[in-house]
N, C-alpha and C positions, 0 to 999 in steps of 0.2 A: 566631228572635226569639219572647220571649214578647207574645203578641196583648193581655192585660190590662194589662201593663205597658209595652209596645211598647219593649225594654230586649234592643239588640242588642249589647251589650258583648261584648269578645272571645270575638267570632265569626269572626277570622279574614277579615272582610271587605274586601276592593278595591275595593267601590263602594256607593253608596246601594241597600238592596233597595228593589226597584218592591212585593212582596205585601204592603205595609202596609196594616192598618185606616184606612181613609180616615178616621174617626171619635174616632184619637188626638190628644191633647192634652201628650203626654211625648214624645220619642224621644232616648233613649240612644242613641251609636253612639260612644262612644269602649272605647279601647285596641285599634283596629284598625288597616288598613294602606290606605284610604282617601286618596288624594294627588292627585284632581282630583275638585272639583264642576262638570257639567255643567251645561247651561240646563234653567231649571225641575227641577232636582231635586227637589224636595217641594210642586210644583204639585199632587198630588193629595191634599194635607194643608192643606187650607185652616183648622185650626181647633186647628193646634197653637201651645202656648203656651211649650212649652219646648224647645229641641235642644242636644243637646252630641255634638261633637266633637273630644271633648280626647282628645288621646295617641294622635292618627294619624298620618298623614305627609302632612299637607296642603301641596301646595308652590302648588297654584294655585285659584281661587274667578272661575266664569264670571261675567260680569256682570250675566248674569239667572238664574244658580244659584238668588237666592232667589224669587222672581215667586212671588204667590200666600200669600204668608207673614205677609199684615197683621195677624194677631192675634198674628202670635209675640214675647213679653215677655223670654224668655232666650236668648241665644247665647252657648254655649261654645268657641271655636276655642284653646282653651291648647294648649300644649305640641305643636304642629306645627312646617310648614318653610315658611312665610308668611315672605316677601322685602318683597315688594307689595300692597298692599289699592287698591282704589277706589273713590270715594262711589257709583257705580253700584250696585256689590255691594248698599251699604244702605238704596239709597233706596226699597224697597219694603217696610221695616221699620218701617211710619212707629206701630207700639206699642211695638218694644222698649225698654224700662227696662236691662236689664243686656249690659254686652255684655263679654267676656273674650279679653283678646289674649295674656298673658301666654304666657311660653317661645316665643315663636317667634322668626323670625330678621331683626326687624322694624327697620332702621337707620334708617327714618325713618317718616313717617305725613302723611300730607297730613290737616294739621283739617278740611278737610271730609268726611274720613269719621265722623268723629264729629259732624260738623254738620248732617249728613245724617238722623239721629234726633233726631226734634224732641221725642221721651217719654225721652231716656237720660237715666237717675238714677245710674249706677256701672258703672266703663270701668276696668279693669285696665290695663296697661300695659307691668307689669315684668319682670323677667328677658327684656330683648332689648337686641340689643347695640346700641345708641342710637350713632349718630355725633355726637360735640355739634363741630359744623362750623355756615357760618352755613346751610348747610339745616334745620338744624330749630329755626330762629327763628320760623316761623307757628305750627307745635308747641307751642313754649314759651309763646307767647303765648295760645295757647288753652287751654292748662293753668292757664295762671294768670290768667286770668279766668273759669274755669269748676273750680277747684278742691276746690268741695264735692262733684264729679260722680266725680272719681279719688280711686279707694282704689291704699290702699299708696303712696302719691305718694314716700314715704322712700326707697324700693326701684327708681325708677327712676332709675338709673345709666346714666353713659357709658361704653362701653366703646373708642371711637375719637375723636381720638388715644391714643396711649400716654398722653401726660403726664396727660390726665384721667380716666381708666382708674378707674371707680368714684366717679367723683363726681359728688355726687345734682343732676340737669337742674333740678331745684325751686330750688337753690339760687343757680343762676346770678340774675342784676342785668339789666336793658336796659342797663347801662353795659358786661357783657361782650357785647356784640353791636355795640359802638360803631362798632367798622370792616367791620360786613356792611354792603353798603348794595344794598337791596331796588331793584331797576330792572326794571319791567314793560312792555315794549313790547307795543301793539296789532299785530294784523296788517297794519295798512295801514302801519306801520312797517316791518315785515321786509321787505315787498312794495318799497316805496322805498329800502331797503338792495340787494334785489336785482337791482334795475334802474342803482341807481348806482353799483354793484361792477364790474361789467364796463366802462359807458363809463368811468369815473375807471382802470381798470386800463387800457384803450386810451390814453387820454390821457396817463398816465403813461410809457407805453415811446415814443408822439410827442414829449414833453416832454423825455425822457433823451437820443433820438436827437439833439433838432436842437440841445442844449446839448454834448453832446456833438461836434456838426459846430463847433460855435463854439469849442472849448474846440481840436481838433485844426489848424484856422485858424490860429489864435491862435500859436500855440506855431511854425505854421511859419513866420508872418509873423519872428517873433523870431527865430528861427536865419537867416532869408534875408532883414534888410530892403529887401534892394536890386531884389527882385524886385517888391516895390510900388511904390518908386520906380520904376523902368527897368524895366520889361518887353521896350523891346526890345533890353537887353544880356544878362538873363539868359531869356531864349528855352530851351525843352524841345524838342529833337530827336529 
């Protein structure tokens, strides 16, 4: 890496180098081969302002990777292999203005990771293959009411289902989301799902049992009425 530029571009790297100038304000590290951020990775870079990591092979970002980052204004994460993000990752960003997700392999985004930057002025988005399913209805909804904050808004595309296959998420209505219907249970909900699952399953096979003893009664009374009548003519030996 050059020290005056701190500009580790294809350098062949697999991982963040520790010998940085504590005292940098840039660092380049893309078109390398870089595919897990650890904890605190650029904890001894308190005073950097810009990072890019475009054109790695980012598949995973720990949750405290950034810790230590509060002055940082630019993230570039384009053109990796990002599945999942979490507001964790961000919420130690609390100055970045730009943040760049573009090309990765992003099928949804929870808005609170952009919720999570209370300074973001411009969030990329596009080229990632977007499921427009009703999970990315919080998505949608925070895109369009924070619309002056996404560039390229045109460019972000669905790529699943088939049938919608390239058409723009911006474009969708709250009338296309008419039959998602958002249902949020508390814990103390699941907690009383899981307690009444098993006695109501108990109660259910007691319930089938003794209708079924009724149901086998029944049927023999009808083929033998005479054995409720007269018992003691038709007697079992």
């Amino acid at each position: 890496c050059t020290p005056a530029e701190a500009d580790c571009s294809e350098r062949g790297l697999r991982e963040v180098p520790w010998s940085l100038p504590t005292n940098i304000s840039s660092l380049r590290l893309g078109y390398n081969f870089i595919s897990v951020l650890g904890p605190r990775s650029f904890s001894s870079l308190p005073g950097l302002r810009l990072l890019s990591l475009a054109h790695n092979r980012l598949e995973l970002i720990h949750g405290r990777a950034m810790l230590g980052l509060g002055a940082l204004q630019e993230l570039d994460l384009s053109h990796n292999h990002l599945t999942v993000l979490t507001p964790e990752i961000f919420q130690p960003l609390t100055s970045l203005a730009a943040l760049n997700l573009a090309g990765n392999r992003l099928g949804e985004l929870d808005p609170a990771v952009p919720g999570a930057l209370p300074q973001l002025r411009a969030l990329l988005l596009q080229d990632n293959p977007w499921v427009c399913s009703c999970g990315i209805l919080p998505l949608w909804r925070w895109l369009s009411r924070n619309r002056e904050r996404v560039r390229e808004k045109s460019l972000l595309l669905c790529r699943v289902p088939e049938q919608l296959n390239n058409y723009p998420i911006m474009a969708f209505g709250e009338e296309s989301f008419r039959q998602c219907q958002e249902t949020s249970l508390s814990a103390q909900h699941y907690i009383t799902f899981l307690i009444i699952g098993p006695f109501s399953f108990i109660a259910s096979i007691f319930f089938c049992t003794f209708m079924g003893s009724l149901v086998v009664f029944y049927h023999s009374l009808r083929r033998d009425p005479h054995c409720w009548r007269r018992p003691r003519v038709c007697r079992v030996h």
